[in-house]
C-alpha positions as CSV (number, residue, x, y, z in Angstrom):
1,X,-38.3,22.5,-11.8
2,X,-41.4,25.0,-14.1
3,X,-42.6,22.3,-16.3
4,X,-42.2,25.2,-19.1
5,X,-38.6,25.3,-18.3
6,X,-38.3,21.3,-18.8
7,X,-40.3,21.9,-22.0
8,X,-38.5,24.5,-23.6
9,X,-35.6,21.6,-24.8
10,X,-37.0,19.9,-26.2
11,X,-38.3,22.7,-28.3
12,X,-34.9,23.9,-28.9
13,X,-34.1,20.8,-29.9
14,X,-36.8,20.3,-32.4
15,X,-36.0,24.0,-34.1
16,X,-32.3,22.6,-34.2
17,X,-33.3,19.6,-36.3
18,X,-35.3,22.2,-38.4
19,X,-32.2,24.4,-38.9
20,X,-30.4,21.3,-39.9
21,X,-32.6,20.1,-42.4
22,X,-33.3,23.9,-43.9
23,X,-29.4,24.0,-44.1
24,X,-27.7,21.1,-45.2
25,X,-26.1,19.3,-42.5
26,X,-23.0,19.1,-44.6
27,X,-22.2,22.8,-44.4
28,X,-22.1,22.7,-41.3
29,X,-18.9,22.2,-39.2
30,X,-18.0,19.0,-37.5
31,X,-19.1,19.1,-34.1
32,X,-22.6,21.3,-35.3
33,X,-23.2,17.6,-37.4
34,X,-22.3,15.4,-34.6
35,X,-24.6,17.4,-32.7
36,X,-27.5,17.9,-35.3
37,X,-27.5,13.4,-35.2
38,X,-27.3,13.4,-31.4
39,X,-30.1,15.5,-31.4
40,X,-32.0,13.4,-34.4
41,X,-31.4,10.0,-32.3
42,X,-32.5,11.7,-28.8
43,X,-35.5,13.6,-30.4
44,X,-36.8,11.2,-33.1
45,X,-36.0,7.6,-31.0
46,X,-36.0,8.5,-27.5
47,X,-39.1,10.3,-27.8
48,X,-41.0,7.3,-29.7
49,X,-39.6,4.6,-27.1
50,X,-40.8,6.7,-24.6
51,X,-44.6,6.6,-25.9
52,X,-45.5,3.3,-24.0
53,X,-44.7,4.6,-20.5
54,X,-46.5,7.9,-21.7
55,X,-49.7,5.8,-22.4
56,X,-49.5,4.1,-18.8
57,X,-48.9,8.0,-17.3
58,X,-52.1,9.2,-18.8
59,X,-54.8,7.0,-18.2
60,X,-58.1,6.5,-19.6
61,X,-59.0,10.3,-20.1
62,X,-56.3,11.2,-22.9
63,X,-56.4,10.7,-26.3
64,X,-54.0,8.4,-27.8
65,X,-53.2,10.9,-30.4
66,X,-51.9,13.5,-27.7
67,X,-50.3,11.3,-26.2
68,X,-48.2,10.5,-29.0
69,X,-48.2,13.9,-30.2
70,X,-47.1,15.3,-26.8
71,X,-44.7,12.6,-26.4
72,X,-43.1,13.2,-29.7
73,X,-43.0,16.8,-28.8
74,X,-41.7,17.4,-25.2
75,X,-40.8,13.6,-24.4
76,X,-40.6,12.7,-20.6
77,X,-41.4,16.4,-19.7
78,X,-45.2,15.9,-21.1
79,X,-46.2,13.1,-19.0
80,X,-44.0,13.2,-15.9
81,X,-45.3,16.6,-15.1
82,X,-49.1,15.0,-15.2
């Protein structure tokens, strides 16, 4: 799959969590806030546990900062596309 495609969820995912923090997440409905901590938990811990594989994907060359960064960012769909 366009590594663009793959990279756009995580986007969306990000500009969710920045909707629910510029909106309380209390005024939103019930399954919006279930969704909005799914979305936390993927984003925020999937995305850091993922970091140490990212380090191994991109070698020598690549800053540790962008890796973190990009990892953070676009999770799995940074590195694996490397």
């Amino acid at each position: 799959m366009n590594p663009v495609v793959l990279r756009t969820i995580p986007i969306l995912g990000w500009l969710f969590i920045g909707f629910g923090l510029l909106r309380p997440v209390r005024a939103l409905s019930v399954p919006l806030r279930l969704v909005f901590w799914i979305d936390v938990v993927l984003s925020v811990g999937v995305h850091a546990a993922q970091i140490p594989a990212a380090r191994r994907a991109a070698g020598p060359g690549v800053p540790l900062g962008r890796v973190v960064a990009m990892t953070m960012l676009f999770g799995a769909t940074w590195w694996k596309t490397l």
